[in-house]
C-alpha positions in Angstrom: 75.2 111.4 85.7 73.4 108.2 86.4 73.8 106.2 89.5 75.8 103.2 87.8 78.2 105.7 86.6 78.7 107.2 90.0 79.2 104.1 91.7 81.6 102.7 89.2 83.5 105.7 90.0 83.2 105.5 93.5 84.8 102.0 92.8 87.5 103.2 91.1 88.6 106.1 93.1 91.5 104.7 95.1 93.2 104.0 91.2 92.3 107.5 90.0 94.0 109.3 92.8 96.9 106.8 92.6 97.2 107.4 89.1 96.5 111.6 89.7 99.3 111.0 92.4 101.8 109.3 90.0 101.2 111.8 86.9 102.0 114.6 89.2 105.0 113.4 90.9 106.6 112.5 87.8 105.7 115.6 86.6 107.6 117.3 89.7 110.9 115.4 89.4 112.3 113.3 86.7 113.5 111.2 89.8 110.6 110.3 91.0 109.7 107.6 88.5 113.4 105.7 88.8 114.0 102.5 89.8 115.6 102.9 92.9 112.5 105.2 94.0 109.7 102.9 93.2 111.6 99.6 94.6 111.9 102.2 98.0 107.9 102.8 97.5 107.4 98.7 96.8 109.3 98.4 100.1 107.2 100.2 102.1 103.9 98.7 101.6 103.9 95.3 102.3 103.0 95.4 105.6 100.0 97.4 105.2 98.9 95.4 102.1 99.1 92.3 103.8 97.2 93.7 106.8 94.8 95.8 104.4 94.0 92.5 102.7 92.8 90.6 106.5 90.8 93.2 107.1 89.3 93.3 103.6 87.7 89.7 104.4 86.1 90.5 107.8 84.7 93.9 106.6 83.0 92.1 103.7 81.8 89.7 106.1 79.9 91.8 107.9 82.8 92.4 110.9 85.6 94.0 111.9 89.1 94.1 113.4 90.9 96.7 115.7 93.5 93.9 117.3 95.4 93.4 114.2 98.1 96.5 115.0 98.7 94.7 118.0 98.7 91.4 116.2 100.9 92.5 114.3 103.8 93.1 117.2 103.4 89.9 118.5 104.1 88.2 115.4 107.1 90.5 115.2 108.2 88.9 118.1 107.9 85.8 117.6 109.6 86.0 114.3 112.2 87.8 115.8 112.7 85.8 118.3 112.7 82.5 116.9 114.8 84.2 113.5 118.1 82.4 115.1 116.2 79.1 114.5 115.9 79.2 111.0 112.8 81.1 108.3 110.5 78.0 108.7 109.9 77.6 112.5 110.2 81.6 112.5 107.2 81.4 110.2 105.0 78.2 110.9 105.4 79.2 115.0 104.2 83.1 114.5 101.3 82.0 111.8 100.2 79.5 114.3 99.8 81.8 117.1 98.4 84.9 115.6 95.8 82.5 114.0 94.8 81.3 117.2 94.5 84.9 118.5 92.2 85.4 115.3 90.2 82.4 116.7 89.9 83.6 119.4 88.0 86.5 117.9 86.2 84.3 115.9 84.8 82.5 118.6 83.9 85.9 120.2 82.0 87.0 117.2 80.2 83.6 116.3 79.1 82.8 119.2 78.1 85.8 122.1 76.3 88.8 121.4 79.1 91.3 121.6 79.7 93.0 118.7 83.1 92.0 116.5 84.1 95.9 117.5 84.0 95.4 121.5 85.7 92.1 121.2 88.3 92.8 118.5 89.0 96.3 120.8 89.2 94.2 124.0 92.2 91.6 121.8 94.1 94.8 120.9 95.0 96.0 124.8 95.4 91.8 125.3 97.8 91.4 122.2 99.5 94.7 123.0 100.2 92.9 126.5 101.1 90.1 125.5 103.7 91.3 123.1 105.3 93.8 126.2 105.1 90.9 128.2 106.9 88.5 125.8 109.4 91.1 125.5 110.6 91.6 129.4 110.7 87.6 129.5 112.9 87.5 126.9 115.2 90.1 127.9 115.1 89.0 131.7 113.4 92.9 132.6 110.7 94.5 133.8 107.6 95.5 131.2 107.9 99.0 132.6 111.9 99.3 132.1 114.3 98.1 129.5 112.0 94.8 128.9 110.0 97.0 126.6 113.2 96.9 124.2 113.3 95.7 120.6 114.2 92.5 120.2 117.0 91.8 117.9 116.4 89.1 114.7 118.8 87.6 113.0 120.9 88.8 110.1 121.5 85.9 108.3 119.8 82.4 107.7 117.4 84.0 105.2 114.9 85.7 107.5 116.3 89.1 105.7 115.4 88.5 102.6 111.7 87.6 103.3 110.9 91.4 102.4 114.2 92.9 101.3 115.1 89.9 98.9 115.3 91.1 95.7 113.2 89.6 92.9 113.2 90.8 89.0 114.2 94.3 90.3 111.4 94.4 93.0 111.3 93.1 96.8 110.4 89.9 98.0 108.1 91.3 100.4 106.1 93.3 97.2 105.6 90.0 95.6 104.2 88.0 99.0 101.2 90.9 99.6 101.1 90.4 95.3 100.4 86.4 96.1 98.2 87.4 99.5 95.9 89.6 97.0 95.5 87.0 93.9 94.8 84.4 96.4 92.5 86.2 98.8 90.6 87.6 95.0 90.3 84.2 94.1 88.6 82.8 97.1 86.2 85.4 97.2 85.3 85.5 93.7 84.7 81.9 92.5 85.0 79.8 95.8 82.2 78.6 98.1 83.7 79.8 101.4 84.0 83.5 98.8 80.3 83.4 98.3 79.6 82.6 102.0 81.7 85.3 103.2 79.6 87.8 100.8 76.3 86.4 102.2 77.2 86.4 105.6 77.8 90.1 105.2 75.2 90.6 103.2 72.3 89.5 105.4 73.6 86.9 108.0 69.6 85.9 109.0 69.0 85.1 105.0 72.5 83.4 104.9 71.2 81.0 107.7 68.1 80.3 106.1 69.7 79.2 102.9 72.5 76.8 104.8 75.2 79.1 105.1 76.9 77.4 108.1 77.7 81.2 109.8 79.5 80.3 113.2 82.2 78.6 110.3 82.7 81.3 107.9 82.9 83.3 110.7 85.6 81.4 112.9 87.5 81.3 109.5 87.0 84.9 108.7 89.2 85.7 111.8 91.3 83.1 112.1 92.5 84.1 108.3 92.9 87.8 109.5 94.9 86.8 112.6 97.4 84.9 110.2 97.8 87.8 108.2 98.8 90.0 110.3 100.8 87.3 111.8 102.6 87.8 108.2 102.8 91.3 108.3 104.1 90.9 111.4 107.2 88.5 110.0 107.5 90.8 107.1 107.6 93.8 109.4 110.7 92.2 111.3 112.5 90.9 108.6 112.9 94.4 107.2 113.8 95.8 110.2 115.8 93.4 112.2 114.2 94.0 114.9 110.6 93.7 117.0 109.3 96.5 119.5 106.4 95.6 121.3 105.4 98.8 120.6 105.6 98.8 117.0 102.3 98.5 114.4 100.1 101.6 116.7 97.3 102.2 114.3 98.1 99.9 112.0 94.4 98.6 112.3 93.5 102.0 111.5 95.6 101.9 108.0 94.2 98.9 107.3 90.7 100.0 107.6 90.9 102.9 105.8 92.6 101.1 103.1 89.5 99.1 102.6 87.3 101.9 103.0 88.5 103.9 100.1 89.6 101.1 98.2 86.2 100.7 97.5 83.7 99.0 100.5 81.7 101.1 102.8 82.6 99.7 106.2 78.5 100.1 107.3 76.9 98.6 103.8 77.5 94.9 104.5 78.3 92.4 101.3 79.7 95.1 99.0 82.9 95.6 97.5 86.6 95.5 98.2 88.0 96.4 94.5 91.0 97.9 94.9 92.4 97.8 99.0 96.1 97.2 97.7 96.0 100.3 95.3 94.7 102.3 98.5 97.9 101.4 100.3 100.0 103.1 97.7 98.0 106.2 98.4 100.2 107.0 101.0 103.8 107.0 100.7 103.4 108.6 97.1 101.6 111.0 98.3 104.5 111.6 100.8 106.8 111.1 98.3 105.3 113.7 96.0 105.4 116.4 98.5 108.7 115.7 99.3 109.7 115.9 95.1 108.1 118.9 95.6 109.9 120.4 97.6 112.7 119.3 97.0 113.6 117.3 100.1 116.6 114.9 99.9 114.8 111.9 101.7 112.0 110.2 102.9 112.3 108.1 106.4 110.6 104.9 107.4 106.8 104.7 107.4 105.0 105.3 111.0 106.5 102.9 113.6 109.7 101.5 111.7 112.8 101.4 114.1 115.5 104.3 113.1 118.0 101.9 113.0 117.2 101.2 109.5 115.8 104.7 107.3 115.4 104.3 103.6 114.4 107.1 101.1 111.3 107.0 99.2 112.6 110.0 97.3 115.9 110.9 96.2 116.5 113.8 94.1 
């Protein structure tokens, strides 16, 4: 086997096994492949996509982030919070602020000597604070008692049917991580700030030499990241009506793996992010096909989702 072939299948491997994972659920239950199952599956993955896709960009630059998991809880808030007000402050309010929290890491990693992993480590406790801390303000309690509590968001205005609206069959929130991916593909691929990025990662003393303004790519590397999962964060409590400060734990974690077997090597700088949206489907049809196999009659909430809202991924 020669080593193109190998690596083009390395590339590929997140849709082989999504493909493998598909054939043999369907092969388990006739139910599996129904319409009502796959818009369950659509609905679970927005949040990781849209999160997969931030961290996508500042891997392939050459970085990384461990704060968005925490990013994403304070953007739940906020969005939460601010729900009662109408979609567009909910939005343009939670954006703003998670992007300056990416900034913030960009500023870090462009320009001090501390690796993106300290720094990005050190904004997940400070995120994670501040989002128990905006908590207790807003419902008048300590961060240690019942100020750690969800916060409700609202149930009307449209803020719901950011991610649960239905569109052509499929969820809302399935076809925002669809316009996250096409955009974030075509900036990469045949933008200048896209071949930046890849040169940054690919050898950040060359990419200096040949004008690559670095300490800019970079600052927008995170700042873009931040936003995201400022996103994932509003779609994460429009579905669930609800923001714990405690929600998204090892969501950075997902979203890294994600990347990582959707085809870039987190340590070879410059390569290739192919397929990071496949990789988040790898999951819950994974789950889903266990369940199908045996013959369970449900499939709850993925990892951190309030259980005031379960949905099945399978239904027999």
């Amino acid at each position: 086997m020669s080593a193109r072939l190998l690596s083009r299948l390395q590339r590929e491997m997140s849709t082989a096994l999504l493909i493998a994972l598909l054939v043999v659920s369907a092969a388990l239950s006739p139910d599996f492949l129904t319409l009502r199952n796959l818009q369950n599956v659509a609905d679970q993955v927005p949040v990781f996509a849209v999160l997969g896709a931030g961290q996508m960009l500042v891997i392939v630059s050459g970085g990384i982030d461990l704060s968005v998991g925490s990013v994403v809880a304070l953007g739940a808030f906020f969005a939460a919070a601010l729900s009662f007000y109408g979609v567009a402050p909910a939005l343009l309010v939670t954006l703003v602020a998670t992007g300056l929290i990416g900034l913030v890491n960009g500023l870090g990693a462009a320009y001090t000597r501390v690796p993106p992993f300290i720094i990005t480590l050190a904004m997940l406790s400070v995120a994670r604070g501040a989002a128990l801390q905006a908590a207790a303000m807003y419902h008048g309690a300590s961060v240690t008692g019942s100020g750690a509590a969800p916060v409700s968001a609202s149930d009307g205005g449209g803020f719901p049917q950011i991610s649960e609206g239905i569109v052509f069959g499929l969820p809302l929130g399935a076809y925002i991580a669809l316009a996250v991916f096409i955009a974030l593909a075509y900036t990469l691929r045949y933008t200048r700030f896209g071949r930046h990025v890849f040169a940054v990662g690919g050898n950040e003393a060359a990419a200096v030499l040949l004008g690559v303004r670095v300490r800019r790519v970079k600052l927008a590397v995170y700042t873009i990241s931040g936003m995201l999962a400022g996103l994932a964060g509003v779609l994460y409590a429009s579905r669930e009506r609800s923001a714990p400060p405690t929600a998204a734990q090892g969501y950075e974690l997902d979203a890294i793996t994600a990347v990582v077997v959707g085809g870039h090597r987190a340590r070879h700088h410059g390569g290739r992010a192919d397929h990071p949206h496949l990789a988040q489907y790898l999951q819950p049809v994974g789950s889903a096909a266990g369940l199908a196999a045996s013959g369970a009659g449900s499939y709850p909430a993925g990892r951190g989702h309030s259980t005031t809202r379960r949905r099945a991924w399978y239904t027999p």
